[in-house]
NULUM-184769 format. One record per atom (N, C-alpha, C): residue in one letter; x, y, z. Coordinates in steps of 0.1 Angstrom, whole numbers, padded with zeros to 4 digits, always signed. Atoms other than C-alpha are relative to their C-alpha. Example, Ala and Ser with C-alpha at 12.3 -4.5 7.8 and 13.67 -1.06 7.14 Angstrom:
2
A+0009-0012+0000A+0123-0045+0078A+0009+0012+0000S-0009-0011+0000S+0137-0011+0071S-0008+0011+0008
***
This chain:
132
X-0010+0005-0009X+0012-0171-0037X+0002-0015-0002X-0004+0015-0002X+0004-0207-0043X+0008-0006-0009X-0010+0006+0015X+0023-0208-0079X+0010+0007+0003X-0010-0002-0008X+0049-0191-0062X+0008-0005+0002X-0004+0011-0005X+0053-0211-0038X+0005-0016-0005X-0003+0009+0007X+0051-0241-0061X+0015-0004-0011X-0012+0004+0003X+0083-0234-0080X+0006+0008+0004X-0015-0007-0008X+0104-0216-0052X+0000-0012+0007X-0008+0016-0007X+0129-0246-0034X-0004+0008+0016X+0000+0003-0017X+0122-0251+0002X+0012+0011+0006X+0003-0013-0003X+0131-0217+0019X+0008+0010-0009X-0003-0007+0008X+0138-0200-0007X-0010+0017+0000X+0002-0012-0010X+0133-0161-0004X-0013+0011-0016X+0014-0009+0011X+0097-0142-0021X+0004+0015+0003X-0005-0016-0006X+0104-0101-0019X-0010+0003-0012X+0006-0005+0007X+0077-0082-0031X-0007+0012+0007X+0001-0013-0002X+0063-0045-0029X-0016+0001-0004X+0013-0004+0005X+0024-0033-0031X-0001+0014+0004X+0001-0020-0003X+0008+0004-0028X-0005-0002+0012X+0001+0004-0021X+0003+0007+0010X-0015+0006+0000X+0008+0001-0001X-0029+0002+0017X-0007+0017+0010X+0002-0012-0005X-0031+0034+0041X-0002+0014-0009X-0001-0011+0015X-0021+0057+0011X-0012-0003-0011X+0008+0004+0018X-0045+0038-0018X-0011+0003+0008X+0011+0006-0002X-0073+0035+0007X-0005+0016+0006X+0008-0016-0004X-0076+0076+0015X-0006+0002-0013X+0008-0010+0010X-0099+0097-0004X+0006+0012-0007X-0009-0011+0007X-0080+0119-0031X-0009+0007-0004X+0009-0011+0005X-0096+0152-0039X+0003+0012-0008X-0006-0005+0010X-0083+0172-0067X-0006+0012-0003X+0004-0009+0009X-0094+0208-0073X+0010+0008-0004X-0010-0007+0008X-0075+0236-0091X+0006+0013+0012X-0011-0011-0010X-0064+0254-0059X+0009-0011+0010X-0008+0011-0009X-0054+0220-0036X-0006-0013-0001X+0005+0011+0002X-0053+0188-0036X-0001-0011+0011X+0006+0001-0012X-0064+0168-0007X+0001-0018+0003X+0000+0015-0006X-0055+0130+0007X-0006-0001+0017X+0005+0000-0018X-0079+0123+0042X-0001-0018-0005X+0008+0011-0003X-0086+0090+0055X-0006+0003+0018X+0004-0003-0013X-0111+0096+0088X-0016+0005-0006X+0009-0009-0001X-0142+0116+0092X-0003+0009+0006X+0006-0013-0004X-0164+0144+0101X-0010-0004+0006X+0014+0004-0007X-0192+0141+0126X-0007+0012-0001X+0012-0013-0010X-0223+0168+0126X-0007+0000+0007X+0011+0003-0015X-0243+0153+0149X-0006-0013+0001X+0001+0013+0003X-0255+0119+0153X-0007-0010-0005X+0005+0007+0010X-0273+0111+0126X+0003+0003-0016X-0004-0004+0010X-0250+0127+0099X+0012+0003+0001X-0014-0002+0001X-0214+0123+0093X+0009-0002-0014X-0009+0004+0010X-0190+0123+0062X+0011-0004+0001X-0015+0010+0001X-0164+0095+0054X+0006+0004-0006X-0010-0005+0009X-0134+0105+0037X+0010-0019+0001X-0012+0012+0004X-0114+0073+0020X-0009-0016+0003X+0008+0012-0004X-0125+0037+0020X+0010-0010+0002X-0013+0005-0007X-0095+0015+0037X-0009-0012-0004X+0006+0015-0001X-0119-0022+0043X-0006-0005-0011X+0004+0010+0013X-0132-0025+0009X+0010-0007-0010X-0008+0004+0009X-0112-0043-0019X-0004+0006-0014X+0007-0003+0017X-0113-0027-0053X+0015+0000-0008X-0009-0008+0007X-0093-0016-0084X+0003+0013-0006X-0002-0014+0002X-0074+0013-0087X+0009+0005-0014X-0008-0009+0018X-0066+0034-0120X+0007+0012+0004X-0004-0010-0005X-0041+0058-0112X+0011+0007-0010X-0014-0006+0006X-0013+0084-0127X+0006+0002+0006X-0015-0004-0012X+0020+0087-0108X+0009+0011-0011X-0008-0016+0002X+0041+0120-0111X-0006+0003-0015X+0003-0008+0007X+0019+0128-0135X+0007-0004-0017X-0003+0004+0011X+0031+0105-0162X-0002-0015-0004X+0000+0011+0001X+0028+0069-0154X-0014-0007+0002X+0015+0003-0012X-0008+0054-0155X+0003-0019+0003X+0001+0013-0003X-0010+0024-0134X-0012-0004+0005X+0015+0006-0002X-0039+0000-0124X+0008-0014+0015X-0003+0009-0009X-0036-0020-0093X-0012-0004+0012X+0012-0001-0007X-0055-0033-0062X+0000+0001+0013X+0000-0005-0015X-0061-0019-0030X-0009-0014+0009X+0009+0007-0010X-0070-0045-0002X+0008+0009+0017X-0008-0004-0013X-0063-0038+0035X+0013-0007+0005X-0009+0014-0003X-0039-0056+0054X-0002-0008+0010X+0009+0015-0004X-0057-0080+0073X-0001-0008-0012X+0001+0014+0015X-0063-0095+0036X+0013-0006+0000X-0014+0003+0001X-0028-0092+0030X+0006-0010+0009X-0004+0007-0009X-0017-0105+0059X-0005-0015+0005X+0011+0016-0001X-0043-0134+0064X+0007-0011-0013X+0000+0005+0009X-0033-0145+0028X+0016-0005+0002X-0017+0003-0005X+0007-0144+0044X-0003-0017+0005X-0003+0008-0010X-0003-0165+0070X-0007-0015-0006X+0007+0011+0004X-0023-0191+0052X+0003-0006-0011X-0008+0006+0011X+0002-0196+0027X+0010-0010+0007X-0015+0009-0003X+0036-0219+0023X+0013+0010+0001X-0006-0006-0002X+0054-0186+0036X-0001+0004+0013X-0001-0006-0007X+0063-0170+0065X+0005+0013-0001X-0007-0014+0006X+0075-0133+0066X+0014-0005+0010X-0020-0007-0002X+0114-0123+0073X-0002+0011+0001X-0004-0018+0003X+0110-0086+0069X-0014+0007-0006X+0008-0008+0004X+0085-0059+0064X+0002+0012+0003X-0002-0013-0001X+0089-0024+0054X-0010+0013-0004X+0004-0014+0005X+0076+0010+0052X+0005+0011-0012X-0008-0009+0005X+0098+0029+0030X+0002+0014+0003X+0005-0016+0001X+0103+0067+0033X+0012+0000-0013X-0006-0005+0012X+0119+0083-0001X+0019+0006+0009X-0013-0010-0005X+0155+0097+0006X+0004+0008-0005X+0004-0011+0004X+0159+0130+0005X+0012+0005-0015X-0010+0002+0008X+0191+0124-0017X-0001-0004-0017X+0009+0002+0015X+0168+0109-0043X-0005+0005-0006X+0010-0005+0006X+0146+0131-0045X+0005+0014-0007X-0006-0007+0006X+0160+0156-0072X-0013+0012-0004X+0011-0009+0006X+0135+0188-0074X-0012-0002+0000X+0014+0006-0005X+0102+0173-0055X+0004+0001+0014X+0000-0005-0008X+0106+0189-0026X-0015-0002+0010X+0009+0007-0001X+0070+0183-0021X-0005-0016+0000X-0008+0023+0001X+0073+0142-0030X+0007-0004+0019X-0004+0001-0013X+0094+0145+0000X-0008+0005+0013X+0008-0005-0012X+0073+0161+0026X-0012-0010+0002X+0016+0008+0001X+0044+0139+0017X+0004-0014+0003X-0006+0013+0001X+0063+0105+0013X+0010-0003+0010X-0007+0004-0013X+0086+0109+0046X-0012+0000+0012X+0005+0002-0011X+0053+0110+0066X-0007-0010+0001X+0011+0003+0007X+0030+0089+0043X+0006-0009-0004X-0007+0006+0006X+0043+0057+0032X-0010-0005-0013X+0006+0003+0015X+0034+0049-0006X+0000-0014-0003X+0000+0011+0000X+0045+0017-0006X+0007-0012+0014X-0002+0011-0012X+0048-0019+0016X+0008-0011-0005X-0013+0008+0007X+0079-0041+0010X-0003-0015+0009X+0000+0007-0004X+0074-0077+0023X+0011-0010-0007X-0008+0014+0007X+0101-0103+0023X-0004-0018+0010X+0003+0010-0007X+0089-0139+0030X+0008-0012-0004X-0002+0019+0003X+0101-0175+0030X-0002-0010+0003X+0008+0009+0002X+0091-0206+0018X+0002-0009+0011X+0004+0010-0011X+0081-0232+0048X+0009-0011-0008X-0003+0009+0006X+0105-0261+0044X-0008-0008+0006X+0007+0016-0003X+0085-0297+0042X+0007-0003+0001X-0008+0010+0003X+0097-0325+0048X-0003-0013-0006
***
């Protein structure tokens, strides 16, 4: 953000998109009958419970989209995100959730079910603090 910042003019406008932190940060579970996105848990009693998904750590993620595209990127929460907004030479303007439209979506009927409840990605538009 700070090289950015450095050559965008005094409020000049940053717009940029990451994988939403709620979606990267569940636990994907893939067998050959269903495939399984949780974030939460299971309690058995109270000295044994299973986590599903890890939301507050930071890592990188290796992924394939529709099963054609591999991408690599990095899951933080958004407290990071957001801390690193506010402690920048930006302010936000705008932040979005996206849902797919269903108009888009040509033969992913499923894509749609998942992606109008579930947002995949996080759209931030911010601008640059004028000095003086």
């Amino acid at each position: 953000m700070k090289k950015i910042a450095k050559i965008l003019k005094d409020d000049g406008i940053f717009l940029f998109s990451i994988a939403h932190p709620m979606k990267f940060g569940s636990f994907l579970k893939k067998t050959k009958r269903v495939d399984a996105c949780l974030l939460g848990y299971r309690k058995y009693n109270q000295k044994r419970c299973e986590v599903f998904g890890d939301y507050l750590h930071e890592r990188k993620i290796y992924d394939k989209w529709f099963d054609e595209f591999e991408v690599n990127f990095f899951h933080r929460p958004f407290s990071k995100i957001f801390g690193d907004i506010l402690k920048s030479d930006f302010y936000i303007i705008d932040f979005i959730e996206p849902a797919p439209i269903k108009s888009d979506i040509k033969g992913s009927e499923i894509f749609f079910q998942i992606y109008s409840k579930i947002p995949m990605f996080a759209i931030f538009e911010l601008k640059k603090k004028k000095f003086l």
